[in-house]
C-alpha positions, 0 to 999 in steps of 0.5 A: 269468848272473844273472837281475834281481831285480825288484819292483813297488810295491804301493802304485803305480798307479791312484788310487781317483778313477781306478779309480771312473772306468774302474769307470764307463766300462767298465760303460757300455761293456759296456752299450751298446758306446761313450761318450763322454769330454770329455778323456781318461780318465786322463792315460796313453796307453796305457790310453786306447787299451786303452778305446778299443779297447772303445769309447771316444771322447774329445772335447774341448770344441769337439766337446762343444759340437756333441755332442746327445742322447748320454751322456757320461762326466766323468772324474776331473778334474771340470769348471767350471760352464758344461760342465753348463750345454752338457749341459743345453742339448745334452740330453746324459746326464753319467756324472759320475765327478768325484772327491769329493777335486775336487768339494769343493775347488771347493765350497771354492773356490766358497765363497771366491769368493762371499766376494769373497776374492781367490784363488790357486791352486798348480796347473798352467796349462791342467790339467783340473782347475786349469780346473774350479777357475777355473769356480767363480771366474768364470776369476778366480783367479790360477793359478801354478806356482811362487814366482816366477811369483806374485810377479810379480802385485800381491798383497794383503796377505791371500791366499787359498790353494788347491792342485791336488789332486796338487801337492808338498805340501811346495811348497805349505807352502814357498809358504805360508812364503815368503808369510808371511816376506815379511809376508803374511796366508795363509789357505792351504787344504791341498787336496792329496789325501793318497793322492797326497802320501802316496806321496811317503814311501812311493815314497821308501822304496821307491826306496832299495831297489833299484839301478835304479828304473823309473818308468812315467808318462805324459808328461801326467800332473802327478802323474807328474812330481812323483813321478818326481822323488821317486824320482830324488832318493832314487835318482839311478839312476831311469829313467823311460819311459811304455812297454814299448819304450821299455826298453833292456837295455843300462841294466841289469848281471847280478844288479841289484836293479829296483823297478817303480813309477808314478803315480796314473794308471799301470795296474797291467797295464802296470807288470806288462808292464814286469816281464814285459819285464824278466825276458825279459832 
């Protein structure tokens, strides 16, 4: 029987805000044995139970609030205004490993604000950063997911435009189009971080190779989901799982082609567990 051909992405895997925020995390964790982290580290389960087997502790907001004279660890995401306000007032130490792509876009944003333009913003509701976002605007932004749902507001006739940081940059300029056909004035700020959109082209490229793909995502991850279905249009014959287990030998045939890939928040160790579990069959 022929053994599976199998590859993994090589552009796969943690972005750089990501590998800076483990990079930080698990520095502070060799140095004292545990810390803290508002909100998970990484949208994917498995490598936020690989840290906290080392120490971790992720809290959410109400816990944060109550947390006094520790050190905390801001994750990639980046937070709005009123979590450095608690830190200061809880004498609590911020490791602020926000990434310099989100810290700029609220800077941008804060900017906008302080103009009194009204703003709206391509994101996803309840998301870590999208929240950050509506901090530098008072929570006055208006956040939408799709067409639809924005033009269901009352919209001015000149629009502000920002986007989440790992949005489908072909859905923001679709957005941007539709606003302006329809006769609106678009300022539209492409805030889209290009190492996320760029592996768009390159998964799409990478996908059309093989018979099979698997896509390793965890399920909370935005930009998983948006690149999945990247794959999935290019190569109809994608699967996507979020661990090992969850492999059924049954989905592949002697001799295939497997591409291994994921999103910004997989780890490459796991991508490369998939492998080794796939060349057991």
């Amino acid at each position: 029987m022929q053994n599976l051909r199998i590859q993994i992405d090589p552009g796969s895997g943690f972005c750089f805000g990501v590998i800076y925020a483990i990079q930080m995390a698990e520095d502070m964790l060799d140095e004292q044995g545990y810390l803290y982290c508002l909100g998970d580290i990484v949208h994917n389960d498995e490598e936020v139970q690989r840290l906290e087997k080392r120490g971790l502790r992720i809290i959410d907001h109400a816990a944060f609030k109550d947390l006094r004279n520790e050190t905390v660890l801001i994750r990639a995401h980046g937070e709005p205004p009123r979590t450095y306000q608690t830190a200061l007032e809880n004498n609590l130490r911020l490791i602020d490993a926000s990434c310099p792509v989100v810290l700029k876009l609220q800077n941008r944003i804060k900017a906008s604000h302080d103009k009194n333009e009204q703003i709206y913003i391509y994101g996803k509701h309840g998301h870590a950063e999208v929240l950050g976002l509506l901090g530098q605007t008072q929570n006055e932004a208006v956040v939408f997911e799709s067409m639809d749902e924005l033009l269901q507001h009352d919209l001015p006739e000149n629009i502000t435009l920002y986007s989440q940081t790992t949005k489908s940059t072909h859905n923001f300029y679709h957005v941007k189009g539709t606003l302006e056909t329809a006769g609106y004035k678009v300022e539209a700020n492409d805030t889209i971080c290009r190492q996320v959109s760029n592996r768009d082209k390159e998964l799409r490229k990478f996908a059309q190779q093989f018979d099979k793909v698997i896509f390793v995502s965890g399920t909370k991850s935005s930009n998983g989901k948006v690149l999945f279905n990247v794959c999935k249009e290019t190569n109809p014959n994608t699967i996507f799982i979020s661990a090992v287990d969850e492999l059924d030998k049954n989905w592949f045939a002697p001799g295939e082609s497997v591409g291994i890939c994921g999103a910004t928040s997989t780890p490459m160790w796991l991508m490369e567990d998939v492998q080794r579990a796939l060349l057991s069959f």
